[in-house]
N, C-alpha and C positions, 0 to 999 in steps of 0.2 A: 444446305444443298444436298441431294440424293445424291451419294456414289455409283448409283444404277446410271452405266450408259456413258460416264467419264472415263476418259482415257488416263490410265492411273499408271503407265509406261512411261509417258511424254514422250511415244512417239510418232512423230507428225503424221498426221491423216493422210491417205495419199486419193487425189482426187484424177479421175480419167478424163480424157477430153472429150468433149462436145461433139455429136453424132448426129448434126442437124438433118443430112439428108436422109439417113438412116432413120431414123425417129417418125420425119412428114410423109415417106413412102410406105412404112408402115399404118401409120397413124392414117394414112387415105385408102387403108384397105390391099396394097400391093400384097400380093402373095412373098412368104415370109423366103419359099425358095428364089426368086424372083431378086429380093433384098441383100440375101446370104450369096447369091452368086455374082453380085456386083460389089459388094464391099466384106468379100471373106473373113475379114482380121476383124467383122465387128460381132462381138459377145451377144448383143440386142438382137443381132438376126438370127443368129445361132439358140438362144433362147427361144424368140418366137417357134421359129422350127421345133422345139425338145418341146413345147407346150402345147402345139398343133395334134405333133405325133402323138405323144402321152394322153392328150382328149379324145382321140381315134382307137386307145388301147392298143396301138403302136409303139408300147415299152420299151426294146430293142432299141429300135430306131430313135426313141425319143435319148435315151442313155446317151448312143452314139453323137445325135447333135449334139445334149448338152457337153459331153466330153469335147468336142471342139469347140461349142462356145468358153467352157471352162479355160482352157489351153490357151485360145485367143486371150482371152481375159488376162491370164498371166503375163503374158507378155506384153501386152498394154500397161501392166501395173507395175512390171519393170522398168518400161520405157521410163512411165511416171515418176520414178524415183521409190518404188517399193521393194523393199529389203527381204520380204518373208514374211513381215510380220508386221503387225499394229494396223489402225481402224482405216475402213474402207467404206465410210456413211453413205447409208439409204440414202441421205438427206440430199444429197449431191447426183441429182436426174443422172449424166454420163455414167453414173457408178452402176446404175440401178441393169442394165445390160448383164454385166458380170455377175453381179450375186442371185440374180435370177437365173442364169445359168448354172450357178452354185447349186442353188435348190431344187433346180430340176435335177441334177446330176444323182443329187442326193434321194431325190424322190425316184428317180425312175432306178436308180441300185437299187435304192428297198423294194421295189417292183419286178423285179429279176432275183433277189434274195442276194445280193452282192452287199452280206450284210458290215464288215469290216470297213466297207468303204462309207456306208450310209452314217456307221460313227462318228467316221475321219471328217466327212464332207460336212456334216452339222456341230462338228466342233471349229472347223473351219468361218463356216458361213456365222455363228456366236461372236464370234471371235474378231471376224472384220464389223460385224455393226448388229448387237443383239436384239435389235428393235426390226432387224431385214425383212426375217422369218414371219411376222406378224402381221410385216407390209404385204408383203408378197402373196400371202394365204387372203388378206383380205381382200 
């Protein structure tokens, strides 16, 4: 068995919860502000938002939502039982909200030159689930 992608910590995965209406109003087209202003605390909206912005060359503003989807995110993964540290898998849909946030965050820093953080933010996003970055890009 590959050691690529095994949690060699042993510490437990932490998975977010389920964001059914958030997911189908997106999923049918609502506008992502629209989503974000009825369920603020959700990372997936605040995503959509940083990915809207950032495709309009809206950098700025993309950064700023994903830093609140980021934020959100965190505190969802506290709720969850996340300490700071250990795997946060793609593979788990409710997850995928936050670490797409992640990589916007990181993507639109390097987009503004806010290069210290573009480090921090991609060793971060490695870190909760190495396989994210490749989902996400694809």
């Amino acid at each position: 068995m590959s050691e690529i992608g095994k949690n060699l910590l042993g510490i437990p995965e932490t998975l977010l919860p389920e964001e059914p209406d958030v997911e189908s109003r997106l999923a049918a087209g609502e506008p992502a502000a629209d989503v974000a202003a009825s369920h603020p605390t959700s990372s997936l909206a605040w995503a959509a938002l940083a990915d809207e912005a950032y495709d309009a060359g809206r950098h700025v503003e993309s950064y700023a939502y994903a830093r609140v989807g980021y934020h959100r995110g965190l505190d969802a993964l506290r709720k969850s039982g996340w300490r700071g540290q250990g795997p946060v898998p793609w593979t788990h849909v409710p997850n995928r909200g936050f670490l797409r946030a992640l990589y916007a965050l990181g993507r639109a820093a390097e987009s503004i030159g806010e290069l210290d953080e573009v480090e921090r933010i991609n060793r971060f996003l490695d870190d909760s689930d190495p396989a994210a970055r490749a989902a996400i890009e694809a």
